[in-house]
C-alpha positions in Angstrom: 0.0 0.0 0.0 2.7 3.1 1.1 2.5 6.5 -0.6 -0.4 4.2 -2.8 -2.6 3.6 0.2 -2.2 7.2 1.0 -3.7 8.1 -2.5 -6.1 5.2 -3.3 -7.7 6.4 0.2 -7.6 10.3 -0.7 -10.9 11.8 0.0 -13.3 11.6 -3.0 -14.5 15.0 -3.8 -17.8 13.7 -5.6 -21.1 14.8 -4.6 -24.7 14.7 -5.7 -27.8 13.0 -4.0 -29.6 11.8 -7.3 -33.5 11.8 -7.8 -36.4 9.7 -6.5 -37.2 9.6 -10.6 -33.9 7.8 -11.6 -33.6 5.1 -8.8 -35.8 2.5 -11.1 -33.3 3.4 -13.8 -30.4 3.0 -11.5 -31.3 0.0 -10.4 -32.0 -1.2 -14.0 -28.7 -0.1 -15.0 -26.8 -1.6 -12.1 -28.3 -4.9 -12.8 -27.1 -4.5 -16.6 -23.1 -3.5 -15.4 -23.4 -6.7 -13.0 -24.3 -9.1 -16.0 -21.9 -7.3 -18.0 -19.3 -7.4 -15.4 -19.9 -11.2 -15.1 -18.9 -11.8 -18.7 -16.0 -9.9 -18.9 -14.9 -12.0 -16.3 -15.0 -15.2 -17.8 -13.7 -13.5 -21.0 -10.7 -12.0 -19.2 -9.6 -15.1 -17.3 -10.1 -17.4 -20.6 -7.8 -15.1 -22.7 -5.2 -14.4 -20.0 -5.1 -18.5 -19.6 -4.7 -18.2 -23.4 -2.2 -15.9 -23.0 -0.1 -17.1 -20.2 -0.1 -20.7 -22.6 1.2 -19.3 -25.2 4.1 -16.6 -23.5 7.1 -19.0 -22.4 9.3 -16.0 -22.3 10.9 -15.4 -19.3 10.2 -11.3 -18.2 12.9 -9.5 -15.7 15.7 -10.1 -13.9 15.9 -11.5 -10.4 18.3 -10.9 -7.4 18.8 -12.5 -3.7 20.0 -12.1 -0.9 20.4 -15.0 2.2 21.4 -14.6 5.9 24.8 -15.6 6.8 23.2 -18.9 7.9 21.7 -19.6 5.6 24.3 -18.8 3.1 26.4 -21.4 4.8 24.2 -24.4 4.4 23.6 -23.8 0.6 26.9 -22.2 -0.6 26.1 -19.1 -1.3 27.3 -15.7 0.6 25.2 -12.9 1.6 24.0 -9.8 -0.5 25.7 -12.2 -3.6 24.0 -12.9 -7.1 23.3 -16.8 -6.8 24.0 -18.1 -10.6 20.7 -20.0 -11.6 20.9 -23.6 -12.7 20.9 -23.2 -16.4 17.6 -24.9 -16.8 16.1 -21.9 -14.9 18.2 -19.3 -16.9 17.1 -20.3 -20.3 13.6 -20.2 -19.1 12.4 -23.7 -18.7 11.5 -24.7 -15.9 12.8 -28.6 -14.9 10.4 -30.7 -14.2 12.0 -33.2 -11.9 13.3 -31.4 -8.2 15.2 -33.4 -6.1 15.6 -33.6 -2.5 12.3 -31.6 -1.3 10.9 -31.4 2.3 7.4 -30.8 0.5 5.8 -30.7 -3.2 2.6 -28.8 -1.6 2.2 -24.9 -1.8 -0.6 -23.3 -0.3 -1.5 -20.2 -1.6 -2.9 -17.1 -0.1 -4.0 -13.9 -1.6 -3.6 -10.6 -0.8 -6.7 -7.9 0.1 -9.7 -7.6 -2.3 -8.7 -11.1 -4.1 -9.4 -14.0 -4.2 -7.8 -18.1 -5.6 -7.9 -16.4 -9.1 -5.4 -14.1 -8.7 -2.8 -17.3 -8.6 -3.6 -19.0 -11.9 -0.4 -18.5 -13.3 1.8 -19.5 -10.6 -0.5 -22.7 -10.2 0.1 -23.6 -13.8 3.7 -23.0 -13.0 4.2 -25.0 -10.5 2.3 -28.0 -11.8 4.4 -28.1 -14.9 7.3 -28.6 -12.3 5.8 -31.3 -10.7 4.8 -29.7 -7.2 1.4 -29.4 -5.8 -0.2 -26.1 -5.0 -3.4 -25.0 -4.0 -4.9 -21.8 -3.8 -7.6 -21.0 -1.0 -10.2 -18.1 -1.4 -10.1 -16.9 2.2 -13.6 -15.4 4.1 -15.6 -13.0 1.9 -12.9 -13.6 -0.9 -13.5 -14.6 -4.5 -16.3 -17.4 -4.3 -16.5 -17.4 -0.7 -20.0 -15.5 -0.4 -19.8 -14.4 2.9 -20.3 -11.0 3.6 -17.2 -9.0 4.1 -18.9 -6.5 6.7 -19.4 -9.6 8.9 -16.0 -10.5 9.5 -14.9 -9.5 12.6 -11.2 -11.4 13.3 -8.1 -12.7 12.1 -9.2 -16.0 12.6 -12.6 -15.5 11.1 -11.0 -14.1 7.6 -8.0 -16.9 8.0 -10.8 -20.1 8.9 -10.4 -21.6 5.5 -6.5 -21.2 5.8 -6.8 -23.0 9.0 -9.5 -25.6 8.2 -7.0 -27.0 5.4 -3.8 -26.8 7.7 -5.9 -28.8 11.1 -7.1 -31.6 8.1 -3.2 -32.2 7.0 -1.7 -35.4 8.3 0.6 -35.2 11.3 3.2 -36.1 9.0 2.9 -33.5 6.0 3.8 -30.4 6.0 3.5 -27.2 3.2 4.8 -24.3 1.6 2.7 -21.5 2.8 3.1 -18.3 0.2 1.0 -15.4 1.1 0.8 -12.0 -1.1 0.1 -8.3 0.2 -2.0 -8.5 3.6 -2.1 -12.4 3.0 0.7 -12.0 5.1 -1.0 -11.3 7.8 -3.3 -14.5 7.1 -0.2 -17.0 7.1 2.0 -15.5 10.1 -1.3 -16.7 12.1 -0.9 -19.5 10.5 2.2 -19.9 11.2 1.5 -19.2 15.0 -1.3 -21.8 15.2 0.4 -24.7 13.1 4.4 -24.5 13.2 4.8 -28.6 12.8 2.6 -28.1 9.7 4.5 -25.6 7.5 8.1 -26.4 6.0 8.3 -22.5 5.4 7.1 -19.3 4.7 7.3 -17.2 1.5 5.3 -13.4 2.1 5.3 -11.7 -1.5 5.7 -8.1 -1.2 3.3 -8.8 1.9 2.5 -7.7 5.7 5.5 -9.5 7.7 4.8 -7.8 11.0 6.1 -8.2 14.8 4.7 -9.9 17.7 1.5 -6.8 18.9 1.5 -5.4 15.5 -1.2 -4.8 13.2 -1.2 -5.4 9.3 -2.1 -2.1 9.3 0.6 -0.9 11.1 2.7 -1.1 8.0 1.2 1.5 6.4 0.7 4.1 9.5 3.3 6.6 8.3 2.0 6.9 5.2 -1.1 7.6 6.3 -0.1 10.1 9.2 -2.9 9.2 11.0 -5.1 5.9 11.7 -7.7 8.1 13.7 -7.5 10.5 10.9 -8.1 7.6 8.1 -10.9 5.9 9.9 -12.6 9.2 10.3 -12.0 10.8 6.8 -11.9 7.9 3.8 -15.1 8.2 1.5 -14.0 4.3 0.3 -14.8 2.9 4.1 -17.8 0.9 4.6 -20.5 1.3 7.9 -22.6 -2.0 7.5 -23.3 -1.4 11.2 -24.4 2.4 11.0 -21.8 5.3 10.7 -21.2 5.7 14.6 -19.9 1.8 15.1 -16.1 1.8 13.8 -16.1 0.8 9.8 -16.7 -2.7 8.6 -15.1 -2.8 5.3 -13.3 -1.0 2.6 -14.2 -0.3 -1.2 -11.6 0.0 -4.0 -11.7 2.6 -6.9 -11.0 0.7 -9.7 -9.8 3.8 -11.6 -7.2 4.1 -8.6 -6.1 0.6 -8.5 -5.0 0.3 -11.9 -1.9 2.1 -11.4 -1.1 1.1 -7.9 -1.5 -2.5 -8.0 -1.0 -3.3 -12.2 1.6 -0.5 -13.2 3.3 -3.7 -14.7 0.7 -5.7 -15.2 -0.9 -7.1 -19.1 -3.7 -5.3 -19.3 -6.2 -8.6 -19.4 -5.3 -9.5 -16.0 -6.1 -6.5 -15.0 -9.5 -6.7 -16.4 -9.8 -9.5 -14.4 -9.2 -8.6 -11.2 -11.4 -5.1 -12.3 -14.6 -7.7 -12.1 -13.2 -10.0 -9.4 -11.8 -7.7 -6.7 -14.2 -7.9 -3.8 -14.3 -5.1 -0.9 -11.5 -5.5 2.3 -13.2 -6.7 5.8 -11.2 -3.5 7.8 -11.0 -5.4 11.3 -8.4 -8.5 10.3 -5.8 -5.7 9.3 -6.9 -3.7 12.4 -6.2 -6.4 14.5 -2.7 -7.0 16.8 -1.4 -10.1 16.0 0.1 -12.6 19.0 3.1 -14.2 17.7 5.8 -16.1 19.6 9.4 -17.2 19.2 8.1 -20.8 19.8 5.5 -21.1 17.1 6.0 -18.3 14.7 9.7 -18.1 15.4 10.3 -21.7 14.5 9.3 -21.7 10.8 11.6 -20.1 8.3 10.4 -17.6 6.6 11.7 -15.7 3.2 10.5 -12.4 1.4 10.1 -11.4 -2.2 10.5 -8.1 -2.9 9.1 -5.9 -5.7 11.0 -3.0 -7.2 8.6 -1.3 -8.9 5.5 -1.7 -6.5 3.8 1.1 -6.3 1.0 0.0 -3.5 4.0 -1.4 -0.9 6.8 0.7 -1.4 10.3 -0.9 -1.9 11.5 1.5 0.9 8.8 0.2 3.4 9.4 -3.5 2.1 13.1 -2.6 3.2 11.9 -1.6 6.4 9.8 -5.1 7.1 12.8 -7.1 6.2 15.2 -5.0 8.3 12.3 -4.8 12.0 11.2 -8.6 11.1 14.6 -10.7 9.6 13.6 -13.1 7.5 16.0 -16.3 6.3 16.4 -15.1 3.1 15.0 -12.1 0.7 14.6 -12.4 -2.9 14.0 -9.3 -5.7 12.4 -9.2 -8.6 12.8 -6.2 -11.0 10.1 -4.3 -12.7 7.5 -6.3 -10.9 4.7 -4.7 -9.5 2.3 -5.2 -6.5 1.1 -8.3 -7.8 3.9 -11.0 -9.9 1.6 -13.2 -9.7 0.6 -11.5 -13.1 3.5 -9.2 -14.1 6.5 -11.1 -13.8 5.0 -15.1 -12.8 8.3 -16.8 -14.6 10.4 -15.0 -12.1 7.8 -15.2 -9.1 8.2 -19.2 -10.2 11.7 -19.3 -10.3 12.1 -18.2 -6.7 9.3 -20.4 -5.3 11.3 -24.0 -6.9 14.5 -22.0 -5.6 13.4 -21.7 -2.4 11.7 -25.1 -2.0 14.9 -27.0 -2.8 16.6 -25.2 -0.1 17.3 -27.7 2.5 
């Protein structure tokens, strides 16, 4: 979010009540955009599966950089390019991975989306052999819960958590999450350490033990008090003097923040598949110990041309909350998942063979 959140929640200036004599037509027109809306959606994600068959190309460059540790036990030294096997750096991806604690990726969006967003990197990954699976958290993508109703962590993370208690003692997972999914999978991590073989947060909330997801974004937004108080995008299912419930997107705003990078059929996509943010599992301070949390490694992909999460306040996470290792990938924007997925790929097998 950074300097993006600050502008995608800028007061809209808009006014007008409307007449009693255009509601009927109002309501016949919304009814049209929703069908309308619907098609485009299955038109966008068919031809951006069409595209993503047909592109083998591999987009950007990619960079990374492992704790001392870490750079021990799999020969590489910190704040060093790594040289990619030469499978990966003429763009095919091998198909047979050797010596892998897990072949399972769960993956978890990032605010407003939903198991869509990750059709690329499941395709991806399957091609490699692994197994992932994408979850639509509560009140995202299918789920048809309303988003004003969730009033927890745990209540927006259930699914996460439903598919993590089912596991076998024995099996564990690669939990990736994206943007404020990170919020989602350090719980996760918290409630189910023996479960998860480790942690990827993509350009995502890593926060501290009593921090809020929303935390991250504070200095940007001078003010929390101020935000709650002022932003016309903030939803009051529960009547404007309870605390807001939810939060809208401009779809004219998000364009440029979260897709600066993006192919411009994803994008049209996600403009018919976003869904509204529930406010209070990014409001809420998250319990995380040394024990649980502290026991699972964790890694972080950075972005350097996000324009939603700031690489300076990505720099900050990584520096408050060390992670095990931090990867970059160049000229991708909030969401890799659609601008740069060959690279976003390349790091997840990377960091699945690490032992």
């Amino acid at each position: 979010m950074g300097n993006g959140l600050a502008r995608l929640l800028k007061k809209d200036q808009r006014g007008g009540n409307g007449s009693r004599s255009k509601r009927g037509s109002n309501s016949r027109s919304q009814r049209k955009m929703a069908a309308e809306e619907e098609l485009l959606h299955r038109q966008a994600l068919a031809m951006a599966i069409q595209q993503h068959h047909y592109s083998q190309r591999f987009e950007g460059s990619l960079s990374r950089r492992i704790d001392g540790s870490m750079s021990r036990r799999i020969g590489s030294t910190s704040s060093r390019r790594r040289d990619l096997p030469e499978s990966m750096a003429n763009g095919k991806v091998p198909i047979f991975l050797e010596n892998l604690e897990t072949k399972k990726f769960v993956l978890v969006h990032g605010e407003g989306f939903g198991a869509w967003c990750w059709y690329k990197t499941m395709s991806l990954l399957e091609e490699a052999g692994l197994h992932p699976i994408a979850l639509d958290l509560t009140g995202s993508g299918i789920d048809q819960t309303d988003t004003n109703s969730i009033a927890t962590l745990a209540d927006y993370s259930k699914p996460l958590i439903d598919y993590l208690q089912s596991l076998p003692e024995d099996e564990k997972v690669i939990l990736v999450g994206h943007s404020c999914g990170g919020a989602s999978i350090s719980y996760a991590l918290e409630c189910y350490p023996k479960k998860i073989s480790k942690a990827v947060f993509v350009t995502a909330t890593m926060v501290q033990d009593g921090q809020r997801p929303f935390d991250v974004f504070s200095e940007e937004l001078a003010s929390a008090d101020v935000f709650l108080q002022e932003s016309q995008f903030l939803m009051y299912s529960n009547g404007r003097d309870k605390p807001p419930t939810g939060l809208m997107f401009d779809k004219q705003q998000i364009k440029g923040l979260y897709f600066n990078q993006s192919p411009s059929k994803d994008i049209a996509l996600a403009a018919v598949s976003m869904r509204p943010i529930p406010l209070a599992p990014i409001m809420e301070k998250l319990s995380l110990t040394t024990e649980n949390y502290g026991s699972v490694r964790r890694f972080f992909i950075q972005t350097l041309d996000d324009h939603m999460l700031s690489p300076d306040i990505q720099e900050k996470l990584v520096r408050e909350n060390s992670p095990h290792g931090v990867f970059k990938i160049k000229g991708g924007d909030h969401c890799p998942f659609f601008s740069k997925p060959q690279s976003l790929n390349k790091i997840l097998l990377d960091i699945a063979q690490i032992q």
